[in-house]
N, C-alpha and C positions, 0 to 999 in steps of 0.2 A: 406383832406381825407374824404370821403363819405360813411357813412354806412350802408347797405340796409336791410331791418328789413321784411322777408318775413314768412308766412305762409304755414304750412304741414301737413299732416298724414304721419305716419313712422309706421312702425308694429314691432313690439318683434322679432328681430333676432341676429345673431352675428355680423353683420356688421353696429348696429343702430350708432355707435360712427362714421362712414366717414361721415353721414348726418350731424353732429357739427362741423366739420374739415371747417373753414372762409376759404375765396378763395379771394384773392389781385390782381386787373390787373389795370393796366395801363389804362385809359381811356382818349379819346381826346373829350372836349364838341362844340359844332359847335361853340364858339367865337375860339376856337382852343386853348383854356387852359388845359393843362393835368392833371390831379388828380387822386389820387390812390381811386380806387372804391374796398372796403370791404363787401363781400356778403355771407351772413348766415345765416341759416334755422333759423330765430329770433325765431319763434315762434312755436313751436307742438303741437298738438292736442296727448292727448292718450301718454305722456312720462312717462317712468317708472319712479316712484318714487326714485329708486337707482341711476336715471341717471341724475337728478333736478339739482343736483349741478356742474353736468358738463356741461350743456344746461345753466345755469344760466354765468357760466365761458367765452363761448362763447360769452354773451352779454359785459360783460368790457370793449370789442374797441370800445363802442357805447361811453364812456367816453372821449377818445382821438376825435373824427370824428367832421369834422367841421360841417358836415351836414348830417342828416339822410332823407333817401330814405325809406319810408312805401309802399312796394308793397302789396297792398291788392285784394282779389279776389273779384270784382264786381258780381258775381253771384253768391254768400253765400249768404243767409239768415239770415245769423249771424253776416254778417260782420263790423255794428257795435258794438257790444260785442268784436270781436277781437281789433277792434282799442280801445276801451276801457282796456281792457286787455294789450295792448303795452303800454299806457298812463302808467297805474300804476309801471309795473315793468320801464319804464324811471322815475316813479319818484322814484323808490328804489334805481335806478342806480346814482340821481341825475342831471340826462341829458335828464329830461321831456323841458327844456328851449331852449336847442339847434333848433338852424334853421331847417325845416323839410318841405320835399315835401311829397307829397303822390300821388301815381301811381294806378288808378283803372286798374288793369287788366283783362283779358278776357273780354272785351266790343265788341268783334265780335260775342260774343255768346246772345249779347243783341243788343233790335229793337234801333232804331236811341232815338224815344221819352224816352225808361230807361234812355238811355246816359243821355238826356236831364237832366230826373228829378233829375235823381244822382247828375250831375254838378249842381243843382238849391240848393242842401242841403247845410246846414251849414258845412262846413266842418273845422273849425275851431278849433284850430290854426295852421293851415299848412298855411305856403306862398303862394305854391300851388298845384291846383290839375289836374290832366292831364290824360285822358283815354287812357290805350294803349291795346296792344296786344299784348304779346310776343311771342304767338305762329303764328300769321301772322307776324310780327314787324311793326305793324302799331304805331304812335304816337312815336315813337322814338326821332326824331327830336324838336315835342316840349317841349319833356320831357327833351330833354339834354337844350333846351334854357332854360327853368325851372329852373334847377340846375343849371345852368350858372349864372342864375339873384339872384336866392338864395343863393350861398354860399358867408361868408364873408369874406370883406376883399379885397383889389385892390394885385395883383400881383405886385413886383418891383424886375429888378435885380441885383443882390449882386454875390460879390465874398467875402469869406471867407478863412482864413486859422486857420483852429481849431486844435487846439496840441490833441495830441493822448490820453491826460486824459481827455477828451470833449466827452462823450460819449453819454452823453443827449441830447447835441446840436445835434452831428450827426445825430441823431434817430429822434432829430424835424425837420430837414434840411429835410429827409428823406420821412418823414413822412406828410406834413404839405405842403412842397415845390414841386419844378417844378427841378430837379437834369438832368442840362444839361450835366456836367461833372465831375470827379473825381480824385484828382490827389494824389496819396499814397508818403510825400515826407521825408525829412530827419527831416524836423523842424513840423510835422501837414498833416493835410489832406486837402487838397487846395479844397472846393468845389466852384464851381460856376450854377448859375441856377436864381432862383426865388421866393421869398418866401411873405408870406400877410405884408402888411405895419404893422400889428398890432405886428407883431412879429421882426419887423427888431430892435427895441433895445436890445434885448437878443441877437444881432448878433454884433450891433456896434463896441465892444470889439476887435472882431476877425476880423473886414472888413481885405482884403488884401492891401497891399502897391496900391497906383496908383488908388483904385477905389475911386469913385463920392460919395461923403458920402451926398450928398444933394439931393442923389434921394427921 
């Protein structure tokens, strides 16, 4: 799972609570691995104080996520003080360590040489860093081989059958994995699909009859 950690202005109205509401889709990276991409207005500029600890709530899947996604706006001013400002509340969150790309965007609104000088800075400690645009969708494709080569962990696939008091497992199967099929049975939930080698001994337990436990 991938978490994309982006920047906003919001104004004081009755609707400011849909801008915190995370958004989950399915995403295919060009090696053609699928992963659940988690996107939410990380960061706001100008949040009412009354609403800190519900904008702070929103941040907690950044815990679970195997990799976070920093879309930052390359034409702020500020925009190192913002990455600095995500640095700290990840170390409040304890998932300042996790793996982390960062996305400059709006770079069509800048000359060829910014690009340049941008990508010449330290940008460290991201894996890496990739200029896009997402209002042209330029830089898409390097940005997914990015996150392709950043996230860890080789895929392997596995069938399981987890009994219906396995509620944890199902939610990491879910969550973590590649869920090619699902089967609701008498004895457990028969999944199958693919999950990170780092995780397959939490699975061992439940492999299904007949499968290759030596993958």
């Amino acid at each position: 799972m991938l978490h994309a950690l982006t920047h906003a202005q919001v104004q004081v109205e009755d609707a400011l609570f849909v801008t915190l509401d995370p958004t989950t889709r399915l995403v295919r990276l060009p090696n053609r691995r699928e992963v659940l991409f988690t996107d939410t207005v990380g960061f706001i500029q100008k949040l009412p104080t009354d609403l800190v600890a519900a904008f702070k709530a929103t941040l907690e899947e950044v815990q679970q996520a195997d990799l976070l996604l920093h879309v930052l706006d390359a034409t702020r001013y500020n925009g190192r003080d913002q990455m600095e400002a995500v640095h700290e509340t990840l170390q409040d969150l304890g998932a300042l360590e996790k793996p982390k790309v960062l996305a400059l965007n709006k770079v069509d609104q800048l000359s060829p040489s910014a690009v340049e000088q941008l990508l010449a800075e330290d940008w460290s400690p991201y894996l890496a860093v990739v200029p896009i645009s997402a209002l042209r969708k330029t830089g898409m494709e390097p940005l997914g081989r990015a996150i392709a080569k950043a996230l860890p962990g080789e895929m392997v696939p596995i069938e399981v059958l987890l009994p219906y008091s396995e509620h944890a497992r199902q939610a990491e199967f879910h969550a973590h994995g590649n869920v090619e099929a699902v089967d609701y049975r008498g004895d457990g939930v028969l999944m199958r699909g693919a999950l990170p080698r780092r995780l397959l001994t939490k699975f061992d337990p439940f492999r299904f009859p007949g499968v290759d436990r030596s993958a």
